[in-house]
Backbone as a chain_set.jsonl record, in Angstrom:
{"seq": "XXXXXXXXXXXXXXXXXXXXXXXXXXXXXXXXXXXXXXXXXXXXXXXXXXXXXXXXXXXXXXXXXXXXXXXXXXXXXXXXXXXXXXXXXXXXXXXXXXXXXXXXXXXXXXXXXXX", "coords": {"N": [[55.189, 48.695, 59.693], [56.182, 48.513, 62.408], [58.64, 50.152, 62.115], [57.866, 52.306, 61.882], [56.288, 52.474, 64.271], [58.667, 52.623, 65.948], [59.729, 55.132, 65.019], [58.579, 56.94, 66.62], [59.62, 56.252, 69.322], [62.138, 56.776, 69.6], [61.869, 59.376, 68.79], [60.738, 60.253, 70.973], [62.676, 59.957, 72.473], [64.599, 61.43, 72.126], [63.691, 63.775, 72.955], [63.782, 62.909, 75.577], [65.769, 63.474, 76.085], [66.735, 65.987, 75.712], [65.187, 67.132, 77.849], [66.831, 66.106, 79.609], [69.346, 67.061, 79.608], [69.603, 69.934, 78.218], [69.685, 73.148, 79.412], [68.103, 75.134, 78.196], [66.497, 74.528, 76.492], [64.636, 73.834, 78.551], [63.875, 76.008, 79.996], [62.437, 77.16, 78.198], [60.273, 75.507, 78.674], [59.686, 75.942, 81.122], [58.556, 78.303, 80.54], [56.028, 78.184, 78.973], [55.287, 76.442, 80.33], [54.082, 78.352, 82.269], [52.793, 80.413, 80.909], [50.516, 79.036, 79.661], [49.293, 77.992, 82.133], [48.882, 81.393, 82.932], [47.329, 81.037, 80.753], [44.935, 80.085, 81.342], [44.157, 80.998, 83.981], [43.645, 83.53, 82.857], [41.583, 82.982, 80.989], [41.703, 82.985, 78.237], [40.949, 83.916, 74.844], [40.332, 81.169, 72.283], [41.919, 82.033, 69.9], [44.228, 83.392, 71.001], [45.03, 81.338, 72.577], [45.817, 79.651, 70.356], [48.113, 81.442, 69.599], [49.088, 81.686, 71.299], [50.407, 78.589, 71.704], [51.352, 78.262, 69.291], [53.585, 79.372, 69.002], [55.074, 78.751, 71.06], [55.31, 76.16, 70.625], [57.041, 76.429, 67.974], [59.411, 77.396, 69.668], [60.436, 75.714, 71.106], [60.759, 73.373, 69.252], [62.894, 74.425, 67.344], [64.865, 75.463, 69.15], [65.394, 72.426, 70.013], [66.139, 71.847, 67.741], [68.748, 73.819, 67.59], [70.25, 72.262, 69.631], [70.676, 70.078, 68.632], [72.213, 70.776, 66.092], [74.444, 72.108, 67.349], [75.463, 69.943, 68.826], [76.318, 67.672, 66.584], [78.216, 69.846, 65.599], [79.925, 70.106, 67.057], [81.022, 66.979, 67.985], [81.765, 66.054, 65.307], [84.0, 68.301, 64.889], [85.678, 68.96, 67.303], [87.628, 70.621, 68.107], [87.886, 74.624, 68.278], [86.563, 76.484, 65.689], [86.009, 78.941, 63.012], [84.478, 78.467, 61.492], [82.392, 76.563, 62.211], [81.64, 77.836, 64.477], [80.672, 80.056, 63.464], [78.45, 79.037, 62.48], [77.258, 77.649, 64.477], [76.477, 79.84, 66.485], [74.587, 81.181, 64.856], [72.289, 79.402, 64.597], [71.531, 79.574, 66.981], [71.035, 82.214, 67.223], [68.57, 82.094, 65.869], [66.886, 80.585, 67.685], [66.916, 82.588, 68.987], [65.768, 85.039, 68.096], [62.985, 83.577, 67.906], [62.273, 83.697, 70.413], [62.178, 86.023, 71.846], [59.883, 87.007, 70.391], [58.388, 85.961, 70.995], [58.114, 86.145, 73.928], [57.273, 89.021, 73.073], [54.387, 88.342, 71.771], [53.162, 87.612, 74.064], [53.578, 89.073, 75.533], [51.448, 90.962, 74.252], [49.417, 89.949, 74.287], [48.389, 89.143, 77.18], [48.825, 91.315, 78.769], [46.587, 93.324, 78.151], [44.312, 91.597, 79.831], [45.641, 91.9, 82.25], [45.194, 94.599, 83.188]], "CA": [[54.521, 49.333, 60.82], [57.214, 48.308, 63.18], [59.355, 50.931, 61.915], [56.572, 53.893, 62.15], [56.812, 52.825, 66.118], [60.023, 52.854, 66.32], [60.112, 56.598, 64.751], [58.11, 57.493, 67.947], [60.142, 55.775, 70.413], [63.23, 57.606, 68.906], [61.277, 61.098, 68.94], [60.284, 60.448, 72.381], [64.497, 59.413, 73.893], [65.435, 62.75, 72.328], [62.897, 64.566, 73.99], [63.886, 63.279, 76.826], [67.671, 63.71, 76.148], [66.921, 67.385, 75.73], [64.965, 67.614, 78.874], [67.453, 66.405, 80.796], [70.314, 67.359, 79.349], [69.468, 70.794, 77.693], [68.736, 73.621, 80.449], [67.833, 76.285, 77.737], [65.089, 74.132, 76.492], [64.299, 73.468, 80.22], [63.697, 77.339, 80.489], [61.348, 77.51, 77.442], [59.254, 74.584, 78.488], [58.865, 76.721, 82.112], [57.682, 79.543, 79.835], [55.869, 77.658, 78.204], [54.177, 76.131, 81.404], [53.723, 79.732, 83.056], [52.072, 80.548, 79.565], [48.902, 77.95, 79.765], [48.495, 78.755, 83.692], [48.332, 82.285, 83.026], [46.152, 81.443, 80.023], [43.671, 79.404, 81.924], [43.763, 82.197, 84.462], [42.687, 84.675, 82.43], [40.617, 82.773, 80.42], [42.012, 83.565, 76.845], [40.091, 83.429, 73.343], [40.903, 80.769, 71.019], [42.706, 82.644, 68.902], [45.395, 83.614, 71.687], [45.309, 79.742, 72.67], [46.479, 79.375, 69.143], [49.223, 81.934, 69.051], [50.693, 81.298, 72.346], [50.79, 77.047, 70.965], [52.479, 78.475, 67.932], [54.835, 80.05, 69.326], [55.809, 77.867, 72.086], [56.032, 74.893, 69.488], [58.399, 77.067, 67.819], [60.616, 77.899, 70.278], [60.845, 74.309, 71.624], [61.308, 72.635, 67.994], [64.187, 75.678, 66.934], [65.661, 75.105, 70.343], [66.082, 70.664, 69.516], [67.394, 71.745, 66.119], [69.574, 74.636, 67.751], [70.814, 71.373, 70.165], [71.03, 68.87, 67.364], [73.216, 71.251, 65.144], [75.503, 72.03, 67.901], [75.574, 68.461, 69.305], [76.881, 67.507, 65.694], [79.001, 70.444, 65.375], [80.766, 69.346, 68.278], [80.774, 65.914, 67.432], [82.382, 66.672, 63.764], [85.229, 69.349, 64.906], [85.578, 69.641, 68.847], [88.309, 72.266, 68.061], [87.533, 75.769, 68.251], [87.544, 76.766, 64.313], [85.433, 80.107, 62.674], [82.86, 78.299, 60.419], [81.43, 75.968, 63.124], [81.438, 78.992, 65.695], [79.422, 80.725, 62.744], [77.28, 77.841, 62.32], [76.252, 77.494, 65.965], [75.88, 80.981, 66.833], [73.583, 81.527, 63.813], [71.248, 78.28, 64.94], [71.497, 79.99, 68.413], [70.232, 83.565, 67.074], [67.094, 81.785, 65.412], [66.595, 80.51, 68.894], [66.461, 83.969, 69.981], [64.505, 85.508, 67.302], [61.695, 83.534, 68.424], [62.01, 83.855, 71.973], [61.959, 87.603, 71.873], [58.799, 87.457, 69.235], [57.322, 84.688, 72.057], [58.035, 87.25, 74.711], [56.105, 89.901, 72.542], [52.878, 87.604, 71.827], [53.073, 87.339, 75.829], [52.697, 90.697, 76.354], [50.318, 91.555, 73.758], [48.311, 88.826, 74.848], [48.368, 88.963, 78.541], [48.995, 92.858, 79.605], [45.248, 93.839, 78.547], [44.056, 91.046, 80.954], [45.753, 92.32, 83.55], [44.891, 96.034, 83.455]], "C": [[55.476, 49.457, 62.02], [58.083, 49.321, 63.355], [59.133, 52.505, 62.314], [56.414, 54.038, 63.978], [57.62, 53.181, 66.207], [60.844, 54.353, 66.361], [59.685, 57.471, 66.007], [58.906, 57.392, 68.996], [61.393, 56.993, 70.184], [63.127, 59.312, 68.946], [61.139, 61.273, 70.393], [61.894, 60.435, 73.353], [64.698, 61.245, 73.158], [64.646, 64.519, 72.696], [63.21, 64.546, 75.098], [65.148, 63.654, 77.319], [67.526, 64.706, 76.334], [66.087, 67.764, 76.927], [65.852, 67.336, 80.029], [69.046, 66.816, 80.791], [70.537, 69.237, 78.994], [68.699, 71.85, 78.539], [67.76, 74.762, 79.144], [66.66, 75.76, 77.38], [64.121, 73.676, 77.605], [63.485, 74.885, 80.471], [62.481, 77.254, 79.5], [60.442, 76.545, 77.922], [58.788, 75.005, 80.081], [58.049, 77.742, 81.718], [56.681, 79.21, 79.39], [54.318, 77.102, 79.638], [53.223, 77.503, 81.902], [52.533, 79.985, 81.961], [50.668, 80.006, 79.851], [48.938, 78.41, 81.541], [48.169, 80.057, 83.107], [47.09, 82.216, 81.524], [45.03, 80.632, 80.302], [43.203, 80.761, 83.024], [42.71, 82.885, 84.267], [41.238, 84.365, 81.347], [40.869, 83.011, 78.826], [41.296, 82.968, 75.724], [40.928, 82.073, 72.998], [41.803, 80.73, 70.022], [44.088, 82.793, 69.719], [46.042, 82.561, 72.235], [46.29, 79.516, 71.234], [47.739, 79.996, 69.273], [50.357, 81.622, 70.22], [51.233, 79.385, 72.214], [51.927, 77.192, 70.209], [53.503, 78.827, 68.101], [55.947, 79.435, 70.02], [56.518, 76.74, 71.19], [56.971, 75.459, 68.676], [59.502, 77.203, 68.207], [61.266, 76.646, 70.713], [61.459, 73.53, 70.377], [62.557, 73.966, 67.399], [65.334, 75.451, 68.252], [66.334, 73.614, 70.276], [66.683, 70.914, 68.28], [68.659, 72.307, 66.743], [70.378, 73.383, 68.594], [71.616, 70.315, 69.58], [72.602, 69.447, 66.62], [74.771, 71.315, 66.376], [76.082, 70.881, 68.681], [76.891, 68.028, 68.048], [78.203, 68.16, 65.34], [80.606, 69.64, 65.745], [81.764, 68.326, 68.169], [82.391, 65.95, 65.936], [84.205, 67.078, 64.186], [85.434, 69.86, 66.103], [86.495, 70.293, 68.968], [87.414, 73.612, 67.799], [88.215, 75.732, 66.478], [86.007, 77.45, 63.767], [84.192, 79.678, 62.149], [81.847, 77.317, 61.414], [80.729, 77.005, 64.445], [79.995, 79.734, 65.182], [77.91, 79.996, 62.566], [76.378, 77.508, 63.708], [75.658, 78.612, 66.559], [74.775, 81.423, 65.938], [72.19, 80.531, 64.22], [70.795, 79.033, 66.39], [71.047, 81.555, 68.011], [68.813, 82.946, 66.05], [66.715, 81.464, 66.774], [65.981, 81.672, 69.739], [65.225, 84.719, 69.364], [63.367, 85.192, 67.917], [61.285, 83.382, 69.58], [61.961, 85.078, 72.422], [60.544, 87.802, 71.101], [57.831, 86.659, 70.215], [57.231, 85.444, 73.009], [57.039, 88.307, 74.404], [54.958, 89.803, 72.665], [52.505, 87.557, 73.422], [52.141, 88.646, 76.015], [51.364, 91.24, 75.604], [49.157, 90.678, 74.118], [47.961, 89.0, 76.314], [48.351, 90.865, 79.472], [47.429, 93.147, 79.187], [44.483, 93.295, 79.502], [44.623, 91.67, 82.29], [45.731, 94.003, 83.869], [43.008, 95.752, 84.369]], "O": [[55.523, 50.542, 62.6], [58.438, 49.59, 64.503], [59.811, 53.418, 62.785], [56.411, 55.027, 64.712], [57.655, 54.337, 66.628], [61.8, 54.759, 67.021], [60.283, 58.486, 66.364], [59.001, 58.388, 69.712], [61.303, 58.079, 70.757], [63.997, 60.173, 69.082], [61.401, 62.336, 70.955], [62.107, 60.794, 74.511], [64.943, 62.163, 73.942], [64.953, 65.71, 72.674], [63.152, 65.529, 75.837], [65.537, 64.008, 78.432], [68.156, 65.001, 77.349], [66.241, 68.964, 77.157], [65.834, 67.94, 81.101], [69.779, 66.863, 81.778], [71.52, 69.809, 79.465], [67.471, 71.801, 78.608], [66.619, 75.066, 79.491], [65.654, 76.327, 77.808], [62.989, 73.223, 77.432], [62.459, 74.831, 81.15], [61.394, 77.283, 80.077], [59.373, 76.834, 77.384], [57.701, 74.569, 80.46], [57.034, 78.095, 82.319], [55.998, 80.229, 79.281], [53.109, 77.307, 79.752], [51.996, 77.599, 81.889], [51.373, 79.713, 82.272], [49.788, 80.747, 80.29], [48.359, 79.457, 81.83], [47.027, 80.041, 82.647], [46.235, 83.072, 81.295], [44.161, 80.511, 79.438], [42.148, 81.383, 82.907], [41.606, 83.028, 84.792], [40.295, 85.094, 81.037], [39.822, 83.276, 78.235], [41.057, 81.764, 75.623], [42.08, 81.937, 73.411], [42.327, 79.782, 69.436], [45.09, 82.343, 69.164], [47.255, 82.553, 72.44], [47.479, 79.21, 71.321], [48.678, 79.222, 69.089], [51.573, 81.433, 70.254], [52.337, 79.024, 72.622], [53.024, 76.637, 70.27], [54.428, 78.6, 67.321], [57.162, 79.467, 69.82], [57.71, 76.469, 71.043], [57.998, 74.781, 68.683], [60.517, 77.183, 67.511], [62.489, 76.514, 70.699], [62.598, 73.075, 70.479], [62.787, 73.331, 66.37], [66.543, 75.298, 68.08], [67.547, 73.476, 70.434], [67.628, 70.266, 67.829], [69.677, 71.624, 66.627], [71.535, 73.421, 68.175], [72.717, 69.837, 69.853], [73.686, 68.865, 66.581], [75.832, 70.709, 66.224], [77.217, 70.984, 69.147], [78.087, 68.022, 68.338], [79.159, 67.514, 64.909], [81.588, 69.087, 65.251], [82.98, 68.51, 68.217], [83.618, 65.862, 65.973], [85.233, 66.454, 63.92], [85.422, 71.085, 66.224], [86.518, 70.832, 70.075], [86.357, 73.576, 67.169], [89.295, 75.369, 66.013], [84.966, 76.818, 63.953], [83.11, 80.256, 62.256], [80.623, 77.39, 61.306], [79.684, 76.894, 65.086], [78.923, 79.963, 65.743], [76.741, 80.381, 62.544], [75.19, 77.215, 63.847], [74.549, 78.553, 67.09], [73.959, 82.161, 66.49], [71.077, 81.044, 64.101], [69.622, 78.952, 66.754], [70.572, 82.065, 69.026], [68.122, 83.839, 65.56], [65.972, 82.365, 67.161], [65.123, 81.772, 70.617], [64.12, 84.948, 69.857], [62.667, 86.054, 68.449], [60.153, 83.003, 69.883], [61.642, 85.186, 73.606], [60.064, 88.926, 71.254], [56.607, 86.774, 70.148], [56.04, 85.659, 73.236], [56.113, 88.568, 75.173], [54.258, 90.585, 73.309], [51.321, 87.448, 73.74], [51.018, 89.039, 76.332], [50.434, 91.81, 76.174], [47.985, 91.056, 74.142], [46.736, 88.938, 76.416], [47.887, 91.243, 80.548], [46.814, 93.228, 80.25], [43.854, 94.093, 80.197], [43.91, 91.856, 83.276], [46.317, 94.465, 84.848], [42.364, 96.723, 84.768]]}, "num_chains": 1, "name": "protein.A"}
């Protein structure tokens, strides 16, 4: 049981490593805030509660991997050399993917409210 805490405690330091270390996940977790205000605001279904969650938890957990991998990279081979470059920029375009597709859900969610 001891151990099953301990997995928490451990989840919780690199949460906070990446909040205070990591601005990019700093930025999604303002989006992220803005997000729930404007969806208390407007009052949003259920369903749009759901997708803007999903999304957010996405972008935030893809963002600690995208940190992790290049932490390691780093770590590993702190020379400049082609396959780690490839390797971080690739972790760093999933990042984007779903921060452009989180952007989307925004708007489709939020622009009929405000007409």
């Amino acid at each position: 049981m001891e151990k099953f805490f301990l997995s928490f405690k451990y989840a919780f330091q690199g949460l906070f490593a990446l909040l205070k270390s990591e601005q990019n996940f700093q930025i999604h977790l303002i989006a992220l805030i803005a997000a729930v205000c404007l969806g208390f605001y407007f009052d949003i279904s259920r369903f749009e509660w759901i997708a803007i969650l999903l999304i957010s938890a996405a972008v935030l957990s893809a963002e600690a991997i995208n940190s992790s991998i290049e932490e390691l990279c780093d770590h590993l081979n702190p020379e400049k050399h082609n396959v780690i470059k490839k390797v971080k920029d690739t972790a760093a375009g999933a990042v984007l993917i779903l921060a452009i597709f989180a952007i989307i859900i925004g708007l489709v969610i939020f622009i009929p409210y405000m007409k």
